[in-house]
C-alpha positions, -999 to 999 in steps of 0.1 A, spaced: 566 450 -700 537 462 -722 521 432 -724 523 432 -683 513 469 -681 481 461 -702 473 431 -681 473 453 -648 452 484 -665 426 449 -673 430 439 -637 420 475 -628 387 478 -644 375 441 -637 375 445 -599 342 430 -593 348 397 -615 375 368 -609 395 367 -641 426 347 -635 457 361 -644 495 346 -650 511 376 -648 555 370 -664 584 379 -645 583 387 -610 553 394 -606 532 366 -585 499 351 -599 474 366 -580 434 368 -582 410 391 -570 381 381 -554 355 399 -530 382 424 -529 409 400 -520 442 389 -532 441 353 -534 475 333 -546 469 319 -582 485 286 -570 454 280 -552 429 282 -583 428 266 -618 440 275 -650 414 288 -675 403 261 -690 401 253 -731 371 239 -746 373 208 -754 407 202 -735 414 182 -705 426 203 -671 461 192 -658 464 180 -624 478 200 -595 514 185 -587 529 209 -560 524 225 -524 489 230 -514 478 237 -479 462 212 -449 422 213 -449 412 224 -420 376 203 -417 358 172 -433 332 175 -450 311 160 -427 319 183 -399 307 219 -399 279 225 -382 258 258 -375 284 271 -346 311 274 -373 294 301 -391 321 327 -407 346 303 -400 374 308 -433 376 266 -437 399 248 -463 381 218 -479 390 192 -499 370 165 -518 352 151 -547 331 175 -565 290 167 -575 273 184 -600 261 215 -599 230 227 -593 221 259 -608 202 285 -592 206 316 -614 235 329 -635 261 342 -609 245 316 -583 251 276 -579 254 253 -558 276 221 -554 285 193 -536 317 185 -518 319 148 -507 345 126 -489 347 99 -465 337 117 -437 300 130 -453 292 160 -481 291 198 -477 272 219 -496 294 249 -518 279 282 -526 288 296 -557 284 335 -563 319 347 -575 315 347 -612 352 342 -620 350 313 -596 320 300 -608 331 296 -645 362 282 -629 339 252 -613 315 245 -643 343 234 -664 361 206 -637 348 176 -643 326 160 -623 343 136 -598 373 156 -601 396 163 -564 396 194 -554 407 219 -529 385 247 -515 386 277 -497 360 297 -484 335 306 -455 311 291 -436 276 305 -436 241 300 -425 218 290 -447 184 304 -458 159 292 -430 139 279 -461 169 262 -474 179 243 -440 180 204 -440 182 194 -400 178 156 -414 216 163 -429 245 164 -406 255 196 -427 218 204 -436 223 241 -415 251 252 -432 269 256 -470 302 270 -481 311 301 -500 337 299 -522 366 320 -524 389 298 -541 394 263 -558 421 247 -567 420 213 -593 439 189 -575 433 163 -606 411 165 -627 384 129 -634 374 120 -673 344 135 -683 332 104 -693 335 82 -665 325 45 -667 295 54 -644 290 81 -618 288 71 -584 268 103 -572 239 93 -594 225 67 -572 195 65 -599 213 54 -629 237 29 -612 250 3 -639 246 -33 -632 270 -47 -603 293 -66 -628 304 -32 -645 307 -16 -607 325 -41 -596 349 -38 -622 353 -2 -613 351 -6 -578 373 21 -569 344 41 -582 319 26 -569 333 29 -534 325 66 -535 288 59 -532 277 68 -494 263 35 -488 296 17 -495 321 41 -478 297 41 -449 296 4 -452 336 0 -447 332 33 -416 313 8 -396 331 -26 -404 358 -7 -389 344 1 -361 324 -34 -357 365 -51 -359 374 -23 -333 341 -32 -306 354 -69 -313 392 -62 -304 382 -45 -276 361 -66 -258 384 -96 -260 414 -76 -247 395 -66 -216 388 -104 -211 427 -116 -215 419 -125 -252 453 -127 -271 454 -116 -308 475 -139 -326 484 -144 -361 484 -177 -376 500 -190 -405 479 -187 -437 501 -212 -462 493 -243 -443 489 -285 -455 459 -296 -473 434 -316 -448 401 -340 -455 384 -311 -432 352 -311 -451 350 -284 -481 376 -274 -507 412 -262 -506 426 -237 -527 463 -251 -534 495 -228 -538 524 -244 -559 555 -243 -546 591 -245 -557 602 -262 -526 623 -293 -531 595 -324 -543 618 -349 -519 594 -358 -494 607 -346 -458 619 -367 -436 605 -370 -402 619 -378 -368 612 -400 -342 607 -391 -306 639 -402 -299 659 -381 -325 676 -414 -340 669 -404 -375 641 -407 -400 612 -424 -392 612 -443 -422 633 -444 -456 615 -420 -483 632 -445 -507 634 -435 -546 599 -417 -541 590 -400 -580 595 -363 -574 559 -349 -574 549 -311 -577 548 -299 -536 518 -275 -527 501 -256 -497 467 -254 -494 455 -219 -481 435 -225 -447 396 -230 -450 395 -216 -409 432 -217 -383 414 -242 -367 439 -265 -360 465 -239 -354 441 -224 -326 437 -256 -309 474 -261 -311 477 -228 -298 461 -232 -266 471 -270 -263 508 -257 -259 490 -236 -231 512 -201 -242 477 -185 -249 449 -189 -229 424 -170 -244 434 -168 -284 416 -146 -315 420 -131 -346 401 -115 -373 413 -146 -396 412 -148 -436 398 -179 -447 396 -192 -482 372 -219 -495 370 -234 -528 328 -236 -534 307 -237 -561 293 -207 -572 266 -195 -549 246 -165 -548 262 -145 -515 297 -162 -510 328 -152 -514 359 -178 -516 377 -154 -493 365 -141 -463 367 -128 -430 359 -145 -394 367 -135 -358 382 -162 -343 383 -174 -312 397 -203 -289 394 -209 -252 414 -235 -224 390 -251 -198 359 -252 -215 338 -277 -197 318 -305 -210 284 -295 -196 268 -315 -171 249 -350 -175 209 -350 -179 185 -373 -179 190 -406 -187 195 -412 -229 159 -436 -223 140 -407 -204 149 -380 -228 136 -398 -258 102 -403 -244 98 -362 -233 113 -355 -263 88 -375 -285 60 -361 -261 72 -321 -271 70 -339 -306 38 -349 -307 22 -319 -288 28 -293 -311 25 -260 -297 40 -270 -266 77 -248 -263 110 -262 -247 125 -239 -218 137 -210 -232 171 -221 -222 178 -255 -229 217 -251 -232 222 -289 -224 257 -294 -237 294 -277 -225 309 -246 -240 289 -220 -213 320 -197 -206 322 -195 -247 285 -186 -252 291 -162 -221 321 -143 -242 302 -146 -278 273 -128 -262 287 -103 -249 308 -95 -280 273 -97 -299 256 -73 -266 281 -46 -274 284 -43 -305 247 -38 -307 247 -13 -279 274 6 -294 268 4 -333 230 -2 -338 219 16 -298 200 -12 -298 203 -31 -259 201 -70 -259 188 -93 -231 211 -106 -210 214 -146 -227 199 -155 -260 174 -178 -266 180 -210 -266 168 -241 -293 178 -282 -302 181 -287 -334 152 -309 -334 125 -283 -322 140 -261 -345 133 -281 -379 102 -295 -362 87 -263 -357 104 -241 -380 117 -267 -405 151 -249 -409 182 -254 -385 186 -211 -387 150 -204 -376 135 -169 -383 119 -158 -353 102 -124 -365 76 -141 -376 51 -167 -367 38 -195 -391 50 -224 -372 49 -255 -386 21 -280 -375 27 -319 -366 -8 -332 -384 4 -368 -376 -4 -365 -337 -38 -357 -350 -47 -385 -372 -61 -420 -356 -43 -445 -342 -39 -466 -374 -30 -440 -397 -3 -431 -373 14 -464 -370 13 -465 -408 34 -437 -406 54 -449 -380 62 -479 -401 73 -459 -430 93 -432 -405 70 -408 -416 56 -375 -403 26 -357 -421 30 -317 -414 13 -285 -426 18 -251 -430 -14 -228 -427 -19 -192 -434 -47 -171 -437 -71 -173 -459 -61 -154 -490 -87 -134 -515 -90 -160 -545 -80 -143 -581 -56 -117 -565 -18 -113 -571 -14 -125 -533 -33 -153 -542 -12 -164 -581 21 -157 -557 16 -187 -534 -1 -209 -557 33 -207 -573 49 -221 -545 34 -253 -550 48 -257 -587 86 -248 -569 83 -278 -542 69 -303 -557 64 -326 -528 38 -304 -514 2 -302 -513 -20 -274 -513 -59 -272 -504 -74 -245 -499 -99 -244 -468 -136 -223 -467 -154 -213 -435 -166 -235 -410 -159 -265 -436 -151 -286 -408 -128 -316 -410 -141 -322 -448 -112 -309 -464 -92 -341 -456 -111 -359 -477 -95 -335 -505 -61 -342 -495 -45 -368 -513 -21 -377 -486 -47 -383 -461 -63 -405 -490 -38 -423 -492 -33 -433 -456 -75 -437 -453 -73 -465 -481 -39 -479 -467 -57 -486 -429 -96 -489 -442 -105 -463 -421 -127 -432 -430 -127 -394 -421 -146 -400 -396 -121 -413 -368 -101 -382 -378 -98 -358 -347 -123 -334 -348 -107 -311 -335 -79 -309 -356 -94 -273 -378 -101 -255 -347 -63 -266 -335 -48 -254 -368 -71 -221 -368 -88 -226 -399 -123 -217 -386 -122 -193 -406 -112 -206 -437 -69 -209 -447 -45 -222 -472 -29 -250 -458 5 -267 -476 8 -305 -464 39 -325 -470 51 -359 -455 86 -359 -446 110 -389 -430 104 -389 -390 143 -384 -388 158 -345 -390 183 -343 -413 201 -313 -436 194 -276 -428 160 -274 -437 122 -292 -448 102 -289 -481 78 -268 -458 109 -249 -441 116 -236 -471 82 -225 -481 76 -209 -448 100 -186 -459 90 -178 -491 52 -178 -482 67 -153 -453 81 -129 -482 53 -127 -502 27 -121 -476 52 -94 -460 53 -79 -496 10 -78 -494 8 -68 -464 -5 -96 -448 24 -101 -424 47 -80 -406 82 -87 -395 95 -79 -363 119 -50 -359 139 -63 -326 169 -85 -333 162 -120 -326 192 -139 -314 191 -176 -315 217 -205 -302 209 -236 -320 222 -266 -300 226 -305 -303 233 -310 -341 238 -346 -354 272 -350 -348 276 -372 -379 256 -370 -410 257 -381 -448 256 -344 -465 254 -344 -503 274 -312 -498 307 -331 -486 298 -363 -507 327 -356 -525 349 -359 -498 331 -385 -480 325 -407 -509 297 -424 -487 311 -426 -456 296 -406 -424 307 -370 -425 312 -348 -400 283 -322 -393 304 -292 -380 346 -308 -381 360 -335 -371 375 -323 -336 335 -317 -326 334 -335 -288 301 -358 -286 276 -346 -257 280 -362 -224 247 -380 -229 256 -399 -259 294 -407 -252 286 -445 -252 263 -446 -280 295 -429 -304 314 -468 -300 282 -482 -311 281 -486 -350 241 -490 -346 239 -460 -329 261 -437 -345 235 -414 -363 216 -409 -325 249 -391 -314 244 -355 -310 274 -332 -309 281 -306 -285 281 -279 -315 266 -245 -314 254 -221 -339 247 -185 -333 213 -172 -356 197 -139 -361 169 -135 -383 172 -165 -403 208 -159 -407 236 -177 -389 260 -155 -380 288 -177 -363 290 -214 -351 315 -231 -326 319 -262 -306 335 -280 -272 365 -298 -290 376 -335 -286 408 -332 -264 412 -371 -261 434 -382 -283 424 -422 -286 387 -405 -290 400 -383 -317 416 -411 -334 388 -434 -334 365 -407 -353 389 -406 -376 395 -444 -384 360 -458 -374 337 -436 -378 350 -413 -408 369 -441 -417 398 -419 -433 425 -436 -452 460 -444 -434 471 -413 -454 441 -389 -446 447 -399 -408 487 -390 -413 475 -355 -420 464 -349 -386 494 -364 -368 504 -336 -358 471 -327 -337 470 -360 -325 506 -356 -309 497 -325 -292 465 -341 -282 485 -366 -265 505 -338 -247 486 -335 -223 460 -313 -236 433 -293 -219 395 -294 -228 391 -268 -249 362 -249 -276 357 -222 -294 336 -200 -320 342 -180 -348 318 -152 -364 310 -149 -399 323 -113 -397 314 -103 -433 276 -116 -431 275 -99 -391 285 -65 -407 261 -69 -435 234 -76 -411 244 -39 -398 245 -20 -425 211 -42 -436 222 -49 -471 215 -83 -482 248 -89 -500 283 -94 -487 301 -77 -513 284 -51 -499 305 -50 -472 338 -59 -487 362 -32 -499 371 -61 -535 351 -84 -533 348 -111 -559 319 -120 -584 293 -155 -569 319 -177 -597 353 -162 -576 366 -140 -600 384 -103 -594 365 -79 -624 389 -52 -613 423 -70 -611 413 -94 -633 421 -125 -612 421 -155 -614 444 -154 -648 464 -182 -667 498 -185 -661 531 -183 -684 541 -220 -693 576 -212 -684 562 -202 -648 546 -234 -646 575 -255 -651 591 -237 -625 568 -255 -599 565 -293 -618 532 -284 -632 521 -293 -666 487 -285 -684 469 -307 -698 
């Protein structure tokens, strides 16, 4: 009792400090602050140099408020908060300040109480903790209106160590200016998801899946899950495959009439059995509203693909699905012969634009639902309000002018048809080797500058292009430097002098420009041109100077009428030189071409009735009007894709329920991860996604994908080689 008599004559005499005391017998822990008994549960032991604090494990009490929520009309409110601590920042020796973060935003802490404050310069940084104190107005000086918590800090009475981090830490998350490179963040991600940007990141995905959700309720949209270990399908990119210890006897299947198996599986070797894990439910939402129990279907889906590494992709992502009964076909234009001829004249008269709304195909009441998901969520998220439809382009105008099929419309720089400017010969020289000449022109650029070395090293990165620089009021005599127009000069014994003289004033080079010229087959094909791709580029760097400026409104773009079939290195191994399909297989030809798709000859004029959502260069969902005739379906399958008895026996299934008297049908599905990280404007994915994986698909933090035990192995027939 000595020892306890002692410690309450110290207690005495130390009534304006906050030593901690843990007082034997049955006497509670208590601590005096500001004149106040606080419970010594609540508050830290003292800490040892050099030793780590031990975590809190017991009762602690509810916080009261985020840390993102007090404002100036709390002022001395008593508040319990609990958080991640920041460093301090010190403002004289009994006076600091620090910083308590969570999800909901950060709170500033002042510090006077000297006990307290020697307390809180020996927890770690990053540590969890629980604190009590009082709200209070700052300093006028000191007030940070841009802040949600700018008006207001903390004092502390009290702190408690819930647990306590290292104090050294792979990286600190609160130091956004010493961030290590992503590959060690992403191994600690459960660090790095403390950064603001991140956590705010995941705040509004949430709220972007809950916009989404909402909308398609209100418009008899069912939510329905579909299955995600499915049968590997000739769909058009790679499957992951799942081993399976289900029996390797292949299964026997029924006919119609129930009389047994179809045919005798025989002596069949017993082969390792897999699933594949679904690249989109794309033939589980057509079956879905084929058996007409759902009308209106979606779901924020998990879709897995197998790619090569790219720069922003990740092998398993998120899309919000969706699937609609009755979608009509669109209605029947001009005859295939008259729309070729307007559609070569738009060609040739560059400059000229197609209607703003050109939506020639079916799949309106889809567009109608995807826009107004898109019209919301910008309304809601961003404040921003969208015109009532999006614009609409072919596929055609869009690589002819833009030479991309996802078009960025903030800017200018349109691509120029030089062709429908050069004489007659030189034309059908072209012609004859289905061949367009087209340029590229920008301002005339400061020789010897940085602007300047940038582009020229454009030129070195596409080597199909040519680049000639153009002085003031030069004329037409620049085409004599271009080696293309050489070419064709010599090839039809003409000279520059039949070349239209017009042609500088019509590419605005009076002035002097830089002009990129690059011949390319008359034909569209792929996503994008030699000088599609530059425009881009040449966009960037002349943003970066100062030269160009980007438009801040949103611009929405449908892209419409895609070849329906297409030879795309991209699927070559899959297609193995056959036609490919464009968007899927189960893509409906338009109305206009439905005769030309049992024409082998005429095959690559047939445009599909596909749609592709873009905004800013970036397409952000795509859909069709599905094929719901099931000899139509079949015949893309054997004559056109010309898939293999056993490819075609993979889609049986479909083409069963096809022949059940299926609706029309379409749908679309958003690239939810890349629409979110349009929102939060960050350029990468991962950005967006709470674990994401690396551009090669592996896991840093759960160190996936990882070999497997031989013995599990055997369990499913697999052997290593």
């Amino acid at each position: 009792m000595q020892a306890v008599a002692r410690s309450f004559r110290r207690l005495s005499s130390c009534v304006h400090h906050a030593h901690l005391y843990r007082l034997s017998g049955s006497v509670q822990h208590h601590r005096l602050v500001r004149h106040k008994w606080i419970p010594a549960d609540y508050l830290p032991a003292d800490p040892l140099p050099g030793k780590q604090p031990e975590a809190h494990n017991g009762h602690f009490p509810s916080r009261t408020h985020n840390c993102g929520v007090l404002r100036a009309q709390d002022a001395d409110t008593d508040v319990i908060l609990v958080g991640w601590l920041l460093p301090e920042r010190k403002v004289g020796k009994s006076l600091s300040f620090f910083t308590l973060k969570d999800q909901y935003g950060e709170t500033q802490l002042a510090v006077h109480a000297r006990g307290v404050l020697n307390v809180m310069r020996e927890v770690p940084v990053e540590s969890a903790v629980l604190v009590k104190g009082r709200v209070k107005i700052r300093p006028e000086k000191n007030k940070m209106p841009d802040q949600p918590t700018g008006e207001i800090e903390v004092a502390v009475e009290s702190l408690t160590l819930m647990n306590p981090a290292d104090r050294k830490l792979p990286f600190y998350p609160s130091d956004p200016y010493n961030l290590p490179k992503e590959e060690l963040r992403m191994q600690y991600r459960y660090l790095d998801l403390r950064r603001s940007a991140l956590t705010s990141n995941l705040q509004k995905r949430s709220k972007v899946a809950h916009i989404v959700r909402t909308i398609l309720h209100e418009r008899d949209f069912t939510e329905v899950e579909t299955p995600i270990l499915l049968k590997s399908t000739p769909e058009g990119a790679r499957e992951f495959l799942v081993p399976t210890r289900v029996s390797s006897n292949p299964p026997q299947v029924f006919t119609s009439e129930g009389s047994g198996p179809a045919s005798d599986s025989g002596s069949a070797a017993i082969q390792p059995q897999f699933y594949a894990l679904p690249q989109s439910p794309q033939q589980p939402k057509q079956l879905l509203v084929v058996s007409g129990a759902v009308d209106r279907y979606y779901q924020l889906a998990r879709c897995f693909r197998d790619e090569d590494g790219r720069k922003d992709r990740q092998p398993e992502f998120t899309q919000v699905d969706l699937e609609m009964a009755w979608v009509d076909w669109g209605e029947p234009q001009v005859t295939p012969e008259v729309q070729t001829t307007s559609l070569e004249a738009t060609v040739e008269q560059s400059g000229i634009e197609q209607a703003e709304d050109t939506w020639r195909i079916g799949g309106r009441n889809v567009r109608d639902v995807v826009e107004t998901v898109i019209r919301n969520i910008w309304s809601q998220v961003e404040g921003i309000e969208l015109p009532p439809q999006f614009r609409v382009m072919t596929y055609h105008e869009a690589m002819k002018r833009y030479g991309s099929d996802k078009p960025d419309l903030r800017f200018g720089l349109e691509i120029f048809r030089v062709s429908s400017h050069l004489n007659r010969d030189m034309r059908n020289t072209l012609r004859e080797k289905r061949e367009i000449l087209e340029a590229l022109v920008l301002p005339a650029v400061p020789p010897g500058t940085a602007y300047a070395s940038e582009l020229l090293k454009l030129v070195d990165a596409e080597s199909k292009i040519e680049h000639i620089e153009v002085a003031a009021s030069e004329g037409t005599s620049w085409l004599a430097r271009s080696r293309v127009v050489q070419e064709l000069l010599s090839s039809t014994g003409t000279s520059t002098d039949v070349l239209d003289r017009d042609i500088t004033s019509v590419m605005g080079l009076e002035k002097g420009g830089s002009v990129w010229l690059a011949k390319r087959p008359r034909k569209t094909e792929g996503g994008s041109t030699a000088l599609g791709r530059l425009r881009l580029e040449a966009a960037k760097i002349a943003q970066k100077y100062g030269a160009l400026t980007f438009s801040n409104e949103p611009k929405f773009l449908w892209v419409t009428e895609f070849p329906l079939f297409t030879h795309d290195e991209d699927k070559e191994f899959l297609a193995k030189g056959r036609w490919s399909s464009s968007h899927h297989p189960f893509t409906a030809p338009m109305l206009d071409d439905l005769e030309k798709l049992y024409k082998p000859d005429k095959i690559h004029e047939v445009r599909g009735q596909h749609y592709d959502l873009v905004l800013n260069g970036v397409e952000i969902g795509g859909g069709s009007v599905r094929v719901h005739d099931a000899k139509m379906q079949e015949y893309v399958f054997r004559e056109i894709l010309q898939l293999g008895e056993q490819e075609i026996a993979s889609f049986e299934h479909l083409l069963q329920a096809l022949r059940s008297g299926a609706p029309p049908h379409g749908g679309f599905a958003f690239g939810f991860d890349r629409l979110v990280a349009i929102l939060c404007k960050t350029e990468s994915i991962r950005d967006v996604i709470a674990f994401p994986k690396t551009k090669d698909g592996t896991d840093l933090l759960f160190k996936s994908p990882s070999p497997a035990d031989m013995s599990v192995l055997a369990q499913y027939g697999i052997r290593p080689q």
